[in-house]
Biotite code that builds the C-alpha atoms (Angstrom):
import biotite.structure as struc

atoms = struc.array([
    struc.Atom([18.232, 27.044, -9.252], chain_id="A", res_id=1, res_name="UNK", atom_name="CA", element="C"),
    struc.Atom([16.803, 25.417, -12.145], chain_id="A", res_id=2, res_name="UNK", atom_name="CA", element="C"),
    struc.Atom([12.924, 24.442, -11.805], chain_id="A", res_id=3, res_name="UNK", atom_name="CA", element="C"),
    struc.Atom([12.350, 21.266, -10.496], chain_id="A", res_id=4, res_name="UNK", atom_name="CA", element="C"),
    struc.Atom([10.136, 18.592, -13.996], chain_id="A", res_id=5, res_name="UNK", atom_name="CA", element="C"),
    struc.Atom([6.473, 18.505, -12.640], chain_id="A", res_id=6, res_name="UNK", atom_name="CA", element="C"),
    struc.Atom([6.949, 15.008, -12.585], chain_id="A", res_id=7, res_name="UNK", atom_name="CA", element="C"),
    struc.Atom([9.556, 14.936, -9.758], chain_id="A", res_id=8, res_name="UNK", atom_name="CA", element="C"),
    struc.Atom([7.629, 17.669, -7.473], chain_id="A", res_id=9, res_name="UNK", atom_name="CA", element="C"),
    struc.Atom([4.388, 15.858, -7.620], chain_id="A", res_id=10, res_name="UNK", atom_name="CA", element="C"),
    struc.Atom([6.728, 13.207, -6.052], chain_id="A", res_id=11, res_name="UNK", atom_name="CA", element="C"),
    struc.Atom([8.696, 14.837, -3.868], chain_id="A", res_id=12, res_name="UNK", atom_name="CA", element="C"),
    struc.Atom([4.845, 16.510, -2.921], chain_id="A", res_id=13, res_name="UNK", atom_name="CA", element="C"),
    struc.Atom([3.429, 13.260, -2.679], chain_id="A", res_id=14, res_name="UNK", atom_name="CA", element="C"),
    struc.Atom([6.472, 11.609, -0.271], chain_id="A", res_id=15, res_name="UNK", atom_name="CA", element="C"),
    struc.Atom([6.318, 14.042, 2.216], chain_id="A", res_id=16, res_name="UNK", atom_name="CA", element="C"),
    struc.Atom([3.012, 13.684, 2.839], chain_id="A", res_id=17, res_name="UNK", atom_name="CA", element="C"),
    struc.Atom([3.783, 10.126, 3.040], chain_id="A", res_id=18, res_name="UNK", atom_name="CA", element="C"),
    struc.Atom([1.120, 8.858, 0.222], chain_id="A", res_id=19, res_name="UNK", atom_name="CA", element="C"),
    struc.Atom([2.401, 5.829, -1.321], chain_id="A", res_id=20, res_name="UNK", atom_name="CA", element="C"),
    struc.Atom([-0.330, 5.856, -4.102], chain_id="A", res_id=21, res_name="UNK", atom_name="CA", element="C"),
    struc.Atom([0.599, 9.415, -5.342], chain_id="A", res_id=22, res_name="UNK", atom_name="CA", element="C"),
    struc.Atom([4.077, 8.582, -5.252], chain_id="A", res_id=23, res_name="UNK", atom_name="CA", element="C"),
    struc.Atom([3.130, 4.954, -7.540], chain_id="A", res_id=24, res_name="UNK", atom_name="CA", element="C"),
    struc.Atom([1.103, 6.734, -9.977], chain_id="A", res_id=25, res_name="UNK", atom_name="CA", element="C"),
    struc.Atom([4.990, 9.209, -10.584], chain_id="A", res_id=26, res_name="UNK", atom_name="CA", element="C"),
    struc.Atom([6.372, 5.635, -11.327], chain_id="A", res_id=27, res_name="UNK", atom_name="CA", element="C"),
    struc.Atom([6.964, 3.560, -14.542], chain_id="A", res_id=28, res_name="UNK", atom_name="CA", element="C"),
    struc.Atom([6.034, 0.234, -14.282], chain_id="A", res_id=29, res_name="UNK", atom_name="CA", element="C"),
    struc.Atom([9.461, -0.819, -14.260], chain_id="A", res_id=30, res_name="UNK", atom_name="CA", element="C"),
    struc.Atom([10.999, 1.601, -12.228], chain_id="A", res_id=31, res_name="UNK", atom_name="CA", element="C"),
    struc.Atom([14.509, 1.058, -10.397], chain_id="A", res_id=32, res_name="UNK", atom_name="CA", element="C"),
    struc.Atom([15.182, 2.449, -6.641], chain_id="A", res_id=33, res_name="UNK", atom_name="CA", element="C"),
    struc.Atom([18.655, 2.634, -4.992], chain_id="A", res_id=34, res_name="UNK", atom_name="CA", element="C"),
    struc.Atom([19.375, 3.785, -1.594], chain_id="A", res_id=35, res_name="UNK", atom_name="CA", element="C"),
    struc.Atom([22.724, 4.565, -1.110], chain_id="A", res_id=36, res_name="UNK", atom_name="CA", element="C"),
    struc.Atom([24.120, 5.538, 3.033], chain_id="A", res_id=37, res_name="UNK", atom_name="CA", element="C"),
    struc.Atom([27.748, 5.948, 3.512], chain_id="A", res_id=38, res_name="UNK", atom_name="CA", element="C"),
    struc.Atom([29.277, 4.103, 0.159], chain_id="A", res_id=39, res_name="UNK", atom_name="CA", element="C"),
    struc.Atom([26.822, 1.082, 0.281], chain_id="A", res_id=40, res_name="UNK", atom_name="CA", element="C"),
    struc.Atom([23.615, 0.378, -1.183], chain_id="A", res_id=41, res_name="UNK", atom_name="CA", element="C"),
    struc.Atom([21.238, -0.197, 1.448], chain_id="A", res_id=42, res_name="UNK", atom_name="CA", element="C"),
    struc.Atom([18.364, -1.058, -0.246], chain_id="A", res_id=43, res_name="UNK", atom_name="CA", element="C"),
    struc.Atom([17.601, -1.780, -3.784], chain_id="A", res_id=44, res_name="UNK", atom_name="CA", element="C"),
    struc.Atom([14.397, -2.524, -5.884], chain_id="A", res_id=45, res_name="UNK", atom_name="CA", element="C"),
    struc.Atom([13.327, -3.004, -9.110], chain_id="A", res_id=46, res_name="UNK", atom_name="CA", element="C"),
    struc.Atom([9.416, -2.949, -10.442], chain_id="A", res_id=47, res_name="UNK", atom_name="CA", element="C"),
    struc.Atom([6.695, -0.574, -8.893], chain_id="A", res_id=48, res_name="UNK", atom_name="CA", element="C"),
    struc.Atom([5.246, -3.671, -6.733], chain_id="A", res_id=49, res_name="UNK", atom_name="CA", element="C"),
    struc.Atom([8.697, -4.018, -5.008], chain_id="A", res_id=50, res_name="UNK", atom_name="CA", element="C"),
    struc.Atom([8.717, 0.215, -4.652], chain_id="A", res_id=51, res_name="UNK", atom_name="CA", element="C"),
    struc.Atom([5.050, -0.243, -3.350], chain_id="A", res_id=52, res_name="UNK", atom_name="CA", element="C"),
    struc.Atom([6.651, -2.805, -0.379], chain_id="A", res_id=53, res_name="UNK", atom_name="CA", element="C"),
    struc.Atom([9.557, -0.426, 0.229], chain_id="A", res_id=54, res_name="UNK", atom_name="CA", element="C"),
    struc.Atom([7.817, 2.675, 0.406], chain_id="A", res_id=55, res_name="UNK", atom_name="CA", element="C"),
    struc.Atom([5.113, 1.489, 2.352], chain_id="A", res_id=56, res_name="UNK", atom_name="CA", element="C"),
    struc.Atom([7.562, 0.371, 5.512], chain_id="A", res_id=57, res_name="UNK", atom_name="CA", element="C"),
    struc.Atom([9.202, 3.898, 5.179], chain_id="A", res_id=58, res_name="UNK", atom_name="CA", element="C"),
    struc.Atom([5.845, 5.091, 5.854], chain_id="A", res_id=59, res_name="UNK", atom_name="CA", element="C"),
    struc.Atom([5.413, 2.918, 8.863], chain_id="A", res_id=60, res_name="UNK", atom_name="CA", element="C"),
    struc.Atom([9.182, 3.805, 9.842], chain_id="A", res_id=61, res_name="UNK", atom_name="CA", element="C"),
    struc.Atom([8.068, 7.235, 10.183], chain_id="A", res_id=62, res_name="UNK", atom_name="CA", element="C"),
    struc.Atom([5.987, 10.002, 11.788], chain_id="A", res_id=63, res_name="UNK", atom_name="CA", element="C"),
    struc.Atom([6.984, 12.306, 9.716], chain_id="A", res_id=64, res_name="UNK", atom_name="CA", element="C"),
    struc.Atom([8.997, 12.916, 7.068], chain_id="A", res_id=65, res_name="UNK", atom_name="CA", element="C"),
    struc.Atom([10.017, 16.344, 4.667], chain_id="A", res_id=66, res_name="UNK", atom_name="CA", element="C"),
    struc.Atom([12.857, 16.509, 1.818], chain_id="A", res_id=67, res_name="UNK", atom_name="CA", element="C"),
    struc.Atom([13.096, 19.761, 0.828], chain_id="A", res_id=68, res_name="UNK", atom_name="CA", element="C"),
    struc.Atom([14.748, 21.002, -2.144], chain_id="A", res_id=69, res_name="UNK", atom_name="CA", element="C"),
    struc.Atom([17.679, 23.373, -2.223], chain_id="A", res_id=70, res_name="UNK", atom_name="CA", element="C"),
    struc.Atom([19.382, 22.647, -5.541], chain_id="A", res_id=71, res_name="UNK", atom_name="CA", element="C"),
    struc.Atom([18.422, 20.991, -8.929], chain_id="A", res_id=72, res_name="UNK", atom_name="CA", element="C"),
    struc.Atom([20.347, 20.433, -11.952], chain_id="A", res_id=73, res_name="UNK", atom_name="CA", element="C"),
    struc.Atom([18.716, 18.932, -15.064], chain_id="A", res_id=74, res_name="UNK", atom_name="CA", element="C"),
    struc.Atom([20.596, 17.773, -18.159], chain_id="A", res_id=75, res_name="UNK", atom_name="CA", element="C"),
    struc.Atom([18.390, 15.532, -20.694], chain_id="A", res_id=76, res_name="UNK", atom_name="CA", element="C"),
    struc.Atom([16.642, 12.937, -18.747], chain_id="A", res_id=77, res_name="UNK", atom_name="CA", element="C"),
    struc.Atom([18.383, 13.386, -15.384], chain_id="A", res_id=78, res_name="UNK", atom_name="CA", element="C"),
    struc.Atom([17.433, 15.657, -13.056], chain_id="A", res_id=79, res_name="UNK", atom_name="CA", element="C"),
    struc.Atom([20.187, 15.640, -10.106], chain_id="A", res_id=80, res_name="UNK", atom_name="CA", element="C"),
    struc.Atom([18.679, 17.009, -6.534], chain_id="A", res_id=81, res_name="UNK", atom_name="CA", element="C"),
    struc.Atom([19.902, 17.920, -3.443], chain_id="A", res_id=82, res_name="UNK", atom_name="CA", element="C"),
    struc.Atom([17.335, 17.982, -0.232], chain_id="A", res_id=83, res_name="UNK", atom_name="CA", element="C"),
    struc.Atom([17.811, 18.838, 3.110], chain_id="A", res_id=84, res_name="UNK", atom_name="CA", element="C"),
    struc.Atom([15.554, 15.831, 4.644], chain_id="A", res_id=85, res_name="UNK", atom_name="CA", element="C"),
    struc.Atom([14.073, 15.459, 8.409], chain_id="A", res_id=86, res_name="UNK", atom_name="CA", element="C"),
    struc.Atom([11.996, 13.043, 10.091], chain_id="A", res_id=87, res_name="UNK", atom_name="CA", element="C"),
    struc.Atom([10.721, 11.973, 13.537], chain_id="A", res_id=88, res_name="UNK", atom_name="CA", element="C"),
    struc.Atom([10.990, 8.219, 13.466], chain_id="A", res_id=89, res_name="UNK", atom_name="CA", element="C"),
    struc.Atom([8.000, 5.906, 14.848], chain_id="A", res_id=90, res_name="UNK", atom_name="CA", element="C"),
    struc.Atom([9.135, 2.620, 15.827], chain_id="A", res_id=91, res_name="UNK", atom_name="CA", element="C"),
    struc.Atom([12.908, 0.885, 16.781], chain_id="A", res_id=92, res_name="UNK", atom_name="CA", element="C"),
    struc.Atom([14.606, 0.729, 13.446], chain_id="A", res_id=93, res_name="UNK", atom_name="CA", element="C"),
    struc.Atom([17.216, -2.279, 13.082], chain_id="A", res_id=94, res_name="UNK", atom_name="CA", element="C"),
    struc.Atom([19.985, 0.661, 12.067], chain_id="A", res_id=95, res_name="UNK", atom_name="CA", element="C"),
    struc.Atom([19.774, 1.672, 15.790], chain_id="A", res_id=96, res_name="UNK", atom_name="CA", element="C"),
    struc.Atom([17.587, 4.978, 15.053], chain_id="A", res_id=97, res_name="UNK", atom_name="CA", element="C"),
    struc.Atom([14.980, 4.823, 17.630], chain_id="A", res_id=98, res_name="UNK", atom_name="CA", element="C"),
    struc.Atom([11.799, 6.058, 18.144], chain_id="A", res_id=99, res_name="UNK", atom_name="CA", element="C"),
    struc.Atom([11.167, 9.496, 18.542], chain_id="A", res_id=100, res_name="UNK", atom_name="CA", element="C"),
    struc.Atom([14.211, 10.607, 17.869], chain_id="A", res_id=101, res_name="UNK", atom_name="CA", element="C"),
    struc.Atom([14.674, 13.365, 15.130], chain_id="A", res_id=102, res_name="UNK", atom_name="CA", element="C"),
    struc.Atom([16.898, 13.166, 11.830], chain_id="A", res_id=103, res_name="UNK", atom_name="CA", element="C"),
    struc.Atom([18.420, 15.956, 9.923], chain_id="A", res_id=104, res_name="UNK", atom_name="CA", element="C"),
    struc.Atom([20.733, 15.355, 6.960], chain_id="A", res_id=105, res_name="UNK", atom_name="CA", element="C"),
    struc.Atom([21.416, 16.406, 3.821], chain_id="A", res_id=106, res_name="UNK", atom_name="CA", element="C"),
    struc.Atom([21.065, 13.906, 0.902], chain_id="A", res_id=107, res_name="UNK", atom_name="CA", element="C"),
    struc.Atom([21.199, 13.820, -3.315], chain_id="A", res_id=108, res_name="UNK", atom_name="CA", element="C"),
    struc.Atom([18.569, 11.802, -5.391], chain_id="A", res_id=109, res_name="UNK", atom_name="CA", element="C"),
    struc.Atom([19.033, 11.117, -9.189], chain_id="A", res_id=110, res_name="UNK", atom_name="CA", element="C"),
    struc.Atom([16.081, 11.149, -11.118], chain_id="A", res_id=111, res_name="UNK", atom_name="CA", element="C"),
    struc.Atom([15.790, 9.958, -14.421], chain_id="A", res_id=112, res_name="UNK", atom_name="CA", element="C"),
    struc.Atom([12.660, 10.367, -16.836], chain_id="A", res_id=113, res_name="UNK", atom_name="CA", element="C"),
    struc.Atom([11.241, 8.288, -20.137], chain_id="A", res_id=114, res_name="UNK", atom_name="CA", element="C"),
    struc.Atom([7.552, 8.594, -21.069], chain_id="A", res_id=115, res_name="UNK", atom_name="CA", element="C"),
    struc.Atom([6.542, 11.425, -18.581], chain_id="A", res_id=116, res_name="UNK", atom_name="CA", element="C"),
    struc.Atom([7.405, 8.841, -15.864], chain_id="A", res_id=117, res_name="UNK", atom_name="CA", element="C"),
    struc.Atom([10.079, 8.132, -13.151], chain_id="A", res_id=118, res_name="UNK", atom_name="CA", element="C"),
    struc.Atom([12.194, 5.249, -14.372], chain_id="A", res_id=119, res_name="UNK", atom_name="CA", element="C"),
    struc.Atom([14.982, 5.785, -11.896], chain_id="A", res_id=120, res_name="UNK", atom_name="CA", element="C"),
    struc.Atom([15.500, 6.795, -8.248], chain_id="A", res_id=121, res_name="UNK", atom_name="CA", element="C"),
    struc.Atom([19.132, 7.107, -6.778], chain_id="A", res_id=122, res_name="UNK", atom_name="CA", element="C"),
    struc.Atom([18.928, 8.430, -2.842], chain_id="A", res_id=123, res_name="UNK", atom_name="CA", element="C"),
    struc.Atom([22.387, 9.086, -1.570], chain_id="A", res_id=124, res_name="UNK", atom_name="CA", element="C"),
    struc.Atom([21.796, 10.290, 1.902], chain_id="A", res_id=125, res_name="UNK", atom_name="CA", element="C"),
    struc.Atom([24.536, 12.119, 3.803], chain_id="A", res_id=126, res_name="UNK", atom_name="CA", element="C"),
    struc.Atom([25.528, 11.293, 7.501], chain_id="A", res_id=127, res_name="UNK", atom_name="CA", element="C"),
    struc.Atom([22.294, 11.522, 9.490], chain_id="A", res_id=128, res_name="UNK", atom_name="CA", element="C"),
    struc.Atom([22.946, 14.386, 12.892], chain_id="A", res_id=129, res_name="UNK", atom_name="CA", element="C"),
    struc.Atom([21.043, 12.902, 15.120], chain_id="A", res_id=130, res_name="UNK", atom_name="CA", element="C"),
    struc.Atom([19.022, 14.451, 17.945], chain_id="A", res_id=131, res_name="UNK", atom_name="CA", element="C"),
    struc.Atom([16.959, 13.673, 20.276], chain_id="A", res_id=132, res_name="UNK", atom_name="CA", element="C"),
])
């Protein structure tokens, strides 16, 4: 597996301990965020403040969260990952995930880096197999 730019593990680091600052200070100013669940984009921003907003409801959204990586794959400025992510969610979720109940899914992100910052965020998540 190839190693994993600082930049993107102090992220990664950062998210699953559900700090919203650390993850910010990973983040160019204008920094672009996609979420992508089965073929359509669920939620899109563009501009830290907007990532700020987003993130910080994921971190209400959840008890706990972990991606961990199991593959990278760098070329130039992208840096392709693919996580095996689980969570215990916190509250009713409008998507019909409710809460308690535990996630496990795999899922790919797409970096991409300019000025020692994170400019870009793809998440493509698999199909969630829900338990609980």
């Amino acid at each position: 597996m190839n190693s994993l730019p600082g930049i993107i593990q102090t992220y990664i680091d950062a998210y699953n301990r559900m700090d919203v600052a650390a993850m910010l200070a990973c983040l160019s100013d204008d920094v672009t965020f996609s979420n992508i669940s089965g073929g359509e984009v669920t939620a899109e921003t563009s501009g830290k403040q907007a990532f700020a907003e987003l993130a910080n409801l994921g971190v209400q959204a959840f008890a706990s969260r972990h991606q961990k990586v199991v593959n990278v794959i760098s070329v130039v400025d992208t840096t392709l990952i693919e996580v095996d992510y689980s969570a215990v969610v916190s509250v009713d979720l409008p998507n019909g995930w409710k809460a308690g109940q535990n996630l496990q899914f795999r899922g790919g992100l797409a970096f991409r880096i300019a000025g020692g910052l994170v400019v870009s965020i793809v998440d493509q998540s698999g199909h969630s197999e829900k338990t609980g």
